[in-house]
N, C-alpha and C positions, 0 to 999 in steps of 0.2 A: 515577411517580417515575423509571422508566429512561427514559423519554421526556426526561424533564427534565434526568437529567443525558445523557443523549447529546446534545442542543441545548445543553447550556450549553457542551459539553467544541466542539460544531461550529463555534459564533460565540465561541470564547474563541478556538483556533486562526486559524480564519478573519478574525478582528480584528488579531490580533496580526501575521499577513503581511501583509494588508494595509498597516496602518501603516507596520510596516517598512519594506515595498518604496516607499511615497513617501517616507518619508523619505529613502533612499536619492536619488531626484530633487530632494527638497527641499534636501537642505543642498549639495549643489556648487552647485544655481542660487544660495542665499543667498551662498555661497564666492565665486562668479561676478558679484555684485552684479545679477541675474537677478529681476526682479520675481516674487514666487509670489502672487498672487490671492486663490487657496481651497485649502485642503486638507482632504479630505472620505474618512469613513471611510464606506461606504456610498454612495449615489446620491440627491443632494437632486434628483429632481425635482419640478418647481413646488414643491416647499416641505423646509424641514431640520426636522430633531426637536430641533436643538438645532444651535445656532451663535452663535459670538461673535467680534469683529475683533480683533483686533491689531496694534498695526501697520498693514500695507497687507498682510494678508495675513486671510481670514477663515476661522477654522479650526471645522468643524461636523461632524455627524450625520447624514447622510442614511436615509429609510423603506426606500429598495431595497437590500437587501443581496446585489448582484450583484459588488460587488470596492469600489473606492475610487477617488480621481483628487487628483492636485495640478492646476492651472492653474497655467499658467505664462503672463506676458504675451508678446505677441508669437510662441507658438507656435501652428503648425496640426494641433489635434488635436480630440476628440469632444466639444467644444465650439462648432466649426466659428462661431468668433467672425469672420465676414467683416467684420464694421465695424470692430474695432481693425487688421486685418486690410490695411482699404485708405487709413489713415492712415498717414502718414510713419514711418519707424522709427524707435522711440526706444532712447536708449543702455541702458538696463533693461531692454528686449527681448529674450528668447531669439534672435529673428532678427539681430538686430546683434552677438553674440557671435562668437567665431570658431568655424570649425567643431571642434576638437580641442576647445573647451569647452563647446559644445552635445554632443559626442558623451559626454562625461565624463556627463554632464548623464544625457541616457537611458539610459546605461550602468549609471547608477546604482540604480536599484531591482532589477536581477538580480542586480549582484552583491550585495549585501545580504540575497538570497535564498538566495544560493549560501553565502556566508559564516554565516551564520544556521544552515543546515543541519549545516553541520561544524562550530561552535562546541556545538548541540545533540549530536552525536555524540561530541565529545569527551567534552563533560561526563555523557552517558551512560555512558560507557566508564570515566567516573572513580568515578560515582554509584555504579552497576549494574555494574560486573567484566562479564565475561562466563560468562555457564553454558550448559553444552553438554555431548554423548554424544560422545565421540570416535565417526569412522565405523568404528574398527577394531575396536571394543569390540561393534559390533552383530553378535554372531556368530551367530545364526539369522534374519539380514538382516530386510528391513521389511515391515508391511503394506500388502498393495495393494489396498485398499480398492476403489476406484474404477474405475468402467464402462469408462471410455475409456483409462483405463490400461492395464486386462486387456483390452481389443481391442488397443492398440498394440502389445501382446507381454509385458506385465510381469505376475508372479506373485508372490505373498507368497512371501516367503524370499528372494527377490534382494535381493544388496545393490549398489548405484550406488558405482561407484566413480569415474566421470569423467563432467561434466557437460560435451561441446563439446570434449573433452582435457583439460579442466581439472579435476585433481583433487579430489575431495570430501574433506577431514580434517575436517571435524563436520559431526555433525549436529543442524540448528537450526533455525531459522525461515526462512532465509534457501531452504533446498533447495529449498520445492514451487514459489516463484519463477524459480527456477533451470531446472529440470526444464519449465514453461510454456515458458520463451522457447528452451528446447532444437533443437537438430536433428539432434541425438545423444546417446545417453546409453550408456555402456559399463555395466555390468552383470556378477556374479560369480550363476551361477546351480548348485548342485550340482559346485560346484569348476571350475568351468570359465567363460573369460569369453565374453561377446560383447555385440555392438554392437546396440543398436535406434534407428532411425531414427524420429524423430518426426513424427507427419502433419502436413501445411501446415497444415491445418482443426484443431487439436489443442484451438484456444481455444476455437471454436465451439462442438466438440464438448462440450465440458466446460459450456457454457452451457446445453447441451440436458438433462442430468440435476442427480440432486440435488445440492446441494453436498454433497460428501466431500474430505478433505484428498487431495491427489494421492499422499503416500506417507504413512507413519505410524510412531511403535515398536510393537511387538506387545506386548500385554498379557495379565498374566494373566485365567483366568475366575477377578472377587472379586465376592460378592453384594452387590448394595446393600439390598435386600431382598426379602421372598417374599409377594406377594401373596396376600389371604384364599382365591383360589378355588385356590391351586396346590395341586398333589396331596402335594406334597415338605415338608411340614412339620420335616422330619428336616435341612431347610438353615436356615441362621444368616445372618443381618445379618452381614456380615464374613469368611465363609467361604472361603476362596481352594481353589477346586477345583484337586485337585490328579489325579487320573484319576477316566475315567467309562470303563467295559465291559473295565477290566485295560488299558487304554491310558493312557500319562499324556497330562495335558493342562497344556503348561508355557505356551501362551495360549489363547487365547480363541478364535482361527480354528481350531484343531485341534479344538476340545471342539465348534465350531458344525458341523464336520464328521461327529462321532463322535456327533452328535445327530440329525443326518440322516440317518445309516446305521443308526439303531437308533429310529426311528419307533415311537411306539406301546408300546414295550415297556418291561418295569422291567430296570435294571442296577446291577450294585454302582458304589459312587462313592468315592472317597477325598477328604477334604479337610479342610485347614490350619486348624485352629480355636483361638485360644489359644494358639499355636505346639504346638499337638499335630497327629498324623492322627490325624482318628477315621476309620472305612469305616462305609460308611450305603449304604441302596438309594435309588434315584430313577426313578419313573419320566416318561418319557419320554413328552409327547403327540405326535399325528398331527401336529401342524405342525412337528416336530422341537425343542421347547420344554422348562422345567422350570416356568414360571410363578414365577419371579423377574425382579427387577429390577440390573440390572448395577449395580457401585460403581464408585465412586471412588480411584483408591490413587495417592498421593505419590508423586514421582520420591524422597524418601528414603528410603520403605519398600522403592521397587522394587529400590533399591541395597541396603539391608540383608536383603532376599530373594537377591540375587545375581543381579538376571536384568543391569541395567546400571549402571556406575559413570557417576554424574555429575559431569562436573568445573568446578570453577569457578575464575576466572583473577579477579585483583581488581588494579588499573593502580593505579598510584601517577601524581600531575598530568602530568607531565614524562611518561610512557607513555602518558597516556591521549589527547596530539597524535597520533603516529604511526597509533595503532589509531584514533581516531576520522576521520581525515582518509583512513584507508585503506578505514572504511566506507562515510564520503561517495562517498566517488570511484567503487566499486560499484554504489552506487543510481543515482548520475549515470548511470553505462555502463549501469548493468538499466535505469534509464526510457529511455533512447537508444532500446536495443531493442524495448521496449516501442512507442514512436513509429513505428521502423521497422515491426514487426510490423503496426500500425494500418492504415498507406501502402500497405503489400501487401496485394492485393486477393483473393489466396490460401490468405492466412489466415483471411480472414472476422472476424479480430479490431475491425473498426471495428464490427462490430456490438456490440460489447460497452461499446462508448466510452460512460460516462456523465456526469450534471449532478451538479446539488446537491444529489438524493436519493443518487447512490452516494457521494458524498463525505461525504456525514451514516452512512452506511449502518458506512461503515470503522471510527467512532467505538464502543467496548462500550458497553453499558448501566451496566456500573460503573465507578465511577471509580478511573484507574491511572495516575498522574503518569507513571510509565516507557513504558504505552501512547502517553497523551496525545502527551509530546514526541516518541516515536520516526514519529507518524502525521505531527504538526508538519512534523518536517527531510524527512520522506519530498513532504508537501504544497510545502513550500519548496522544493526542487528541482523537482516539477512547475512551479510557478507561476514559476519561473526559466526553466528551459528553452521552457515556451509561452508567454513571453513573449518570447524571442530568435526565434523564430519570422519570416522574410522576410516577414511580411504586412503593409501600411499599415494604419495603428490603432495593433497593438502597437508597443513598443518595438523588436522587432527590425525592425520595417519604417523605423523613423524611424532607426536607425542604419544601414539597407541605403542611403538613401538620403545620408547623412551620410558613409558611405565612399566613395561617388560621387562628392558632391563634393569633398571631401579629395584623391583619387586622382584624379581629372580635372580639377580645379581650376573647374569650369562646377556654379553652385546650381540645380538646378531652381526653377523657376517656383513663384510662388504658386498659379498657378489649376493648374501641374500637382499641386502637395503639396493640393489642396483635392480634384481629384476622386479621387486616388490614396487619401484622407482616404476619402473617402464609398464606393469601393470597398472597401478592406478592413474597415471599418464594417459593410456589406452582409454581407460573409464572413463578421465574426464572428458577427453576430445567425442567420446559415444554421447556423454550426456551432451556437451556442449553444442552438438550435431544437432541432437534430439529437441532442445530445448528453440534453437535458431530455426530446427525445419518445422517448428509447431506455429511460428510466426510466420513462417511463409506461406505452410498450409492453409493458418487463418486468413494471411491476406490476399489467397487466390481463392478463397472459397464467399468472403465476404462476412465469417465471424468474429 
């Protein structure tokens, strides 16, 4: 069943940009009086799953679900039609339009993408408010869970005050993104600030251990429950330890310390039961353990405990433009980076570059409308942005070559746009190799 719906939630996104983005081509060419062929969701090779004509336009299904394609008459693209190709132009031909309306033409499925993305964000923004921990509020700063984190110089109890100069006012989802594409992060450590430098290799390094969240909130020790062989019978389903050895323990990292330092041995314990303390003993095994099982507790219990105030912000329509087009524009700049990071050979980040196993991979196993689309506009932007990309094939290759002619006033060549076709083709089936065999790599290797 979680298989099922993570595939469904994959090819419902994955369908949906798709189509978008040709339509986005489809209708200025119809605008254009631009003949469209086929418009296909998926890849009819040698055969569709489903198709019907219209028109002079036949609109289908294809088996491969590698992306989609419009045809368009008289264009040179991955259907390398050479026979309409070396017939006269006709006035319904992409080739015979002028070049400011062939460019409109290509132009057209990114922005659609783009636009899509921030019309999702808005209406997030109107749906969903936003909730968040102010970063001021975090006054025994954050968990630092992770390996490469405590190598680069971070400690539980720091708290991040500027990611690159740019200040931190919440904290949310957005941070451990933040903190990757870093090359600085300022820090408030035992009252005092200072700066850490993040390592070129940072992505790498994080690929090499287990996943853990790069920062965290601190949580209290709450039992989920105590297993038949643990010695501690004297703890409860629901217990929020409150000290273990006359130390309190107001999370979870302190009591994993105070458990380690006291190996093997019984110690008095205090803990929150009912909204009472009772005091109980426990002892402690050799591997520094009690033989329970961690819980689960609500950001609104943590707030009615008083460890943090969650706040939430809810936009009225007319509010929810400004903030949601302020989010777009962040992802835009964070996947830039992202890109960039890729290209540098320093980072080691292109090894991490994945197919259609990580992009199924990002999808939950339960179903979350607010996931769902926030995965969507984040995916929409990718498939904008690597599609304006300078390579022949993509869109941005057929518009690199479009402002050329525009700006020089001289069309390249048919047999030039054909083998220029058949290289960037080359390119992408390398990357598309590249990117599928990095997923299989990972999941023969177990990262």
């Amino acid at each position: 069943m979680d298989l099922f719906i993570k595939l469904s939630q994959f090819l419902l996104s994955l369908s949906l940009l798709i189509i978008l983005h040709e339509l986005g081509h489809f209708i200025p060419a119809k605008l254009f009086k631009t003949r469209v062929e086929k418009f296909y969701l998926f890849f009819d090779v040698k055969y569709s799953l489903i198709k019907k004509k219209i028109g002079e336009t036949e609109y289908g299904i294809g088996w491969l679900p590698l992306g989609g394609y419009v045809k368009i008459s008289g264009m040179i693209d991955e259907s390398m039609d050479k026979e309409q190709m070396a017939l006269p132009p006709q006035p319904w031909e992409f080739r015979s339009k002028p070049a400011y309306q062939r460019l409109i033409i290509m132009l057209g499925g990114v922005t659609v993408n783009f636009i899509l993305a921030f019309i999702i964000y808005i209406g997030m923004a109107f749906a969903y408010g936003d909730t968040y921990i102010a970063n001021a509020d975090l006054k025994d700063g954050l968990l630092i869970d992770n390996q490469v984190m405590q190598n680069a110089g971070f400690k539980t109890g720091d708290k991040i005050l500027a990611v690159d100069g740019t200040k931190i006012i919440k904290f949310d989802n957005d941070i451990n993104m933040k903190i990757i594409m870093a090359k600085e992060v300022l820090i408030e450590r035992n009252g005092i600030e200072q700066s850490i430098k993040m390592p070129n290799d940072f992505v790498d390094q994080l690929s090499k251990i287990e996943k853990t969240p790069i920062v965290g909130i601190r949580m209290p020790f709450a039992i989920g429950a105590v297993s038949e062989e643990s010695p501690n019978k004297a703890l409860q389903a629901k217990d929020l330890v409150l000290s273990l050895n006359g130390q309190k323990t107001k999370y979870i990292d302190e009591a994993k310390l105070i458990l380690e330092n006291n190996k093997g041995k019984t110690i008095p314990a205090i803990v929150l039961r009912n909204q009472k303390e009772e005091s109980i003993t426990v002892k402690v095994s050799k591997e520094g353990t009690l033989g329970v099982n961690l819980g689960g507790i609500s950001m609104e219990s943590l707030e009615k405990l008083g460890y943090y105030k969650v706040s939430k912000q809810d936009f009225s329509f007319m509010e929810s433009i400004p903030v949601g087009i302020t989010k777009g524009k962040d992802q835009l700049v964070g996947y830039g980076k992202q890109l960039k990071m890729i290209f540098n050979p320093e980072t080691k980040a292109y090894k991490q570059v994945g197919g259609f196993k990580a992009i199924f991979d990002i999808f939950p196993s339960t179903w979350s409308w607010e996931v769902f689309w926030s995965i969507t506009a984040l995916l929409s932007i990718m498939l904008g942005v690597m599609n304006l990309l300078p390579i022949p094939a993509l869109d941005g290759g057929h518009v690199m070559f479009l402002l050329y002619e525009i700006i020089s006033g001289k069309k390249p060549s048919d047999k030039f746009l054909e083998n220029a076709q058949m290289v960037g083709f080359v390119l992408l089936i390398t990357l598309l190799l590249f990117a599928n065999g990095n997923d299989i790599y990972k999941a023969i290797i177990g990262k």
